[in-house]
Structures are given as C-alpha cells and as structure tokens.
C-alpha positions in Angstrom: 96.4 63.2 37.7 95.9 66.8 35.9 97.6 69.7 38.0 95.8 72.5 36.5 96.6 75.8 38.1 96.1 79.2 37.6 99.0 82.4 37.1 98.4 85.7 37.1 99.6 87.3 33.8 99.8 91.5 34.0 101.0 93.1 30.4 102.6 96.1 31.6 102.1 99.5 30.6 105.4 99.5 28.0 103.8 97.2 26.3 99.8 98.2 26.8 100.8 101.7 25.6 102.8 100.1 22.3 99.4 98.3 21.7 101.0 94.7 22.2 98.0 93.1 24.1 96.4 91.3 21.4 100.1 90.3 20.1 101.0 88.8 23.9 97.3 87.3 24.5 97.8 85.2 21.0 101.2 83.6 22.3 99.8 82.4 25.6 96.4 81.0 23.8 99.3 79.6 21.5 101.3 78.1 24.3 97.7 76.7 25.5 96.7 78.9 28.1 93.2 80.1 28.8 92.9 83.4 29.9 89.6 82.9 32.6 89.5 86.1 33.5 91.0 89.4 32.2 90.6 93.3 32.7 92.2 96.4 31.7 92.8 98.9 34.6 94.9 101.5 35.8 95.7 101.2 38.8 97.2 103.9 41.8 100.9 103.6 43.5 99.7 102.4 46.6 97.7 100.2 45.1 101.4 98.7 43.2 103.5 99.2 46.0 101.0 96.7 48.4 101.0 93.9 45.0 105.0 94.0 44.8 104.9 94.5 49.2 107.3 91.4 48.3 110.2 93.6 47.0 109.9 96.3 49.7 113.4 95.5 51.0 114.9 95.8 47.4 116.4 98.6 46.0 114.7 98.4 42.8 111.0 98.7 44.3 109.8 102.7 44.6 110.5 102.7 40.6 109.0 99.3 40.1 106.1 100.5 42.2 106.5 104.1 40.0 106.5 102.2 37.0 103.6 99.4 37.2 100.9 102.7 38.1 102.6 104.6 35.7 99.8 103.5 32.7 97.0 100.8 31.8 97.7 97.7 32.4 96.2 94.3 31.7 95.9 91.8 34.1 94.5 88.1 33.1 94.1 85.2 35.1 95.8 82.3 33.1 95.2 78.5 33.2 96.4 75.1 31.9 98.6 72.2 33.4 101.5 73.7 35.2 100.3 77.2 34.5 102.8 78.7 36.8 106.1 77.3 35.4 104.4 77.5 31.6 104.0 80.9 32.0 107.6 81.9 33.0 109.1 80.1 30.2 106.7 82.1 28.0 108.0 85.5 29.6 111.5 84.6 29.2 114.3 86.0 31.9 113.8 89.3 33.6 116.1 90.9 31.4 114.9 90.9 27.8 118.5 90.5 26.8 118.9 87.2 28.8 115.3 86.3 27.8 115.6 83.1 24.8 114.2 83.3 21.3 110.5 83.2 21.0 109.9 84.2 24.8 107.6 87.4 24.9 110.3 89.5 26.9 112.8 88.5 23.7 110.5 89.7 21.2 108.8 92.7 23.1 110.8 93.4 26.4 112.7 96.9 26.3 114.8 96.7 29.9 114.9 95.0 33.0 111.8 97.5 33.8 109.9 97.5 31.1 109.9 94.3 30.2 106.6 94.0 29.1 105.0 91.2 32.0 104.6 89.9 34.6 103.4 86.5 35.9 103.5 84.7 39.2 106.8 82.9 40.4 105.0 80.1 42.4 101.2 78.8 42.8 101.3 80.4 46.2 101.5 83.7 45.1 99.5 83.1 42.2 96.5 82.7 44.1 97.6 85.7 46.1 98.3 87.8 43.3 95.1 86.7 41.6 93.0 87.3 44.2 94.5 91.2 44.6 93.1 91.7 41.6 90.1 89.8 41.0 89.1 89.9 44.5 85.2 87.5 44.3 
C-alpha cells in the first residue's frame, strides 16, 4: 500500500533574499518530491505568529514570528511516499551546524534562525499548515 502524503515546505526569507529557491526546489525534485502547489508571498506578523501559534509558550517565538514576516518567502506543498519524514531528512537538524552533509540546512542554513526552511514535523500538522496557506 502507497502512503503518499503531503508536507508543507516554506524557503525562508534568508534564503529567498540570497536567491536559493531554484537551488532548494532542485534538491527536493532530486529527493523525488513534487511540489503540487507553490507560491511566493510575504506575509504580515500576525499572520506568522497564528502559523507558529504552536511555539507561543517558547521563548524563541516573537523573533521567530519577527523573522518569518520579515521578507518573501516561498511556500510549496510537497508530495511523495512518506513526504513528511522525507522532507525532514532533506532539511537536516534545526541547527545548520548539527544538520549532516548534503541536507539543505548544511549547505545553505546560516543559524538556528535562519536556517533557510521549514517543513512540517508530522502529517497532522502538515495538513494544517498546508491548508493555512493554500486555504481551497
């Protein structure tokens, strides 16, 4: 049985304003990923600090928030088997430092915040986070 699923990719502004799109769409079409549906968009801080509402509590989430609407950014709807899991060994740990060879935080990620994307960490909230930003 196939478990295709969908993630929700977003290249963030560090790497939108280095012009890394094309760069980071190539290594998830190389990791076989379709990207069903994609748009650039800036978006405002209230708008980022209801998509990371999940982090409210942490100390780390007014700049995270600050950050995210702080530029373009490019958010894609990714698929193939086990998109979800696929797509956070692609990205590579939070901190590019900690991040392995070939992962795209490794080769673009600049800090723990500006490490270049983001993707969904489970098919629940991929639907979620899809939907904020595709909404039908």
């Amino acid at each position: 049985m196939s478990n295709l699923e969908q993630t929700l990719s977003i290249i963030k502004p560090d790497a939108v304003e280095r012009h890394l799109e094309n760069e980071i769409k190539e290594m998830f079409k190389n990791n076989g990923f379709s990207i069903v549906k994609e748009k650039k968009i800036q978006i405002e801080k209230s708008e980022a600090e209801k998509f990371y509402k999940v982090h409210e509590t942490k100390p780390f989430y007014s700049d995270l928030c600050e950050y995210l609407s702080s530029g373009p950014i490019v958010v894609m709807a990714l698929e193939k088997e086990n998109a979800v899991l696929g797509n956070r060994e692609l990205m590579g740990a939070t901190n590019p430092k900690d991040a392995n060879e070939g992962t795209i935080r490794k080769k673009y990620g600049i800090s723990i915040d500006k490490n270049s994307v983001h993707g969904s960490d489970s098919v629940e909230n991929a639907k979620i986070e899809i939907n904020f930003f595709f909404k039908d």
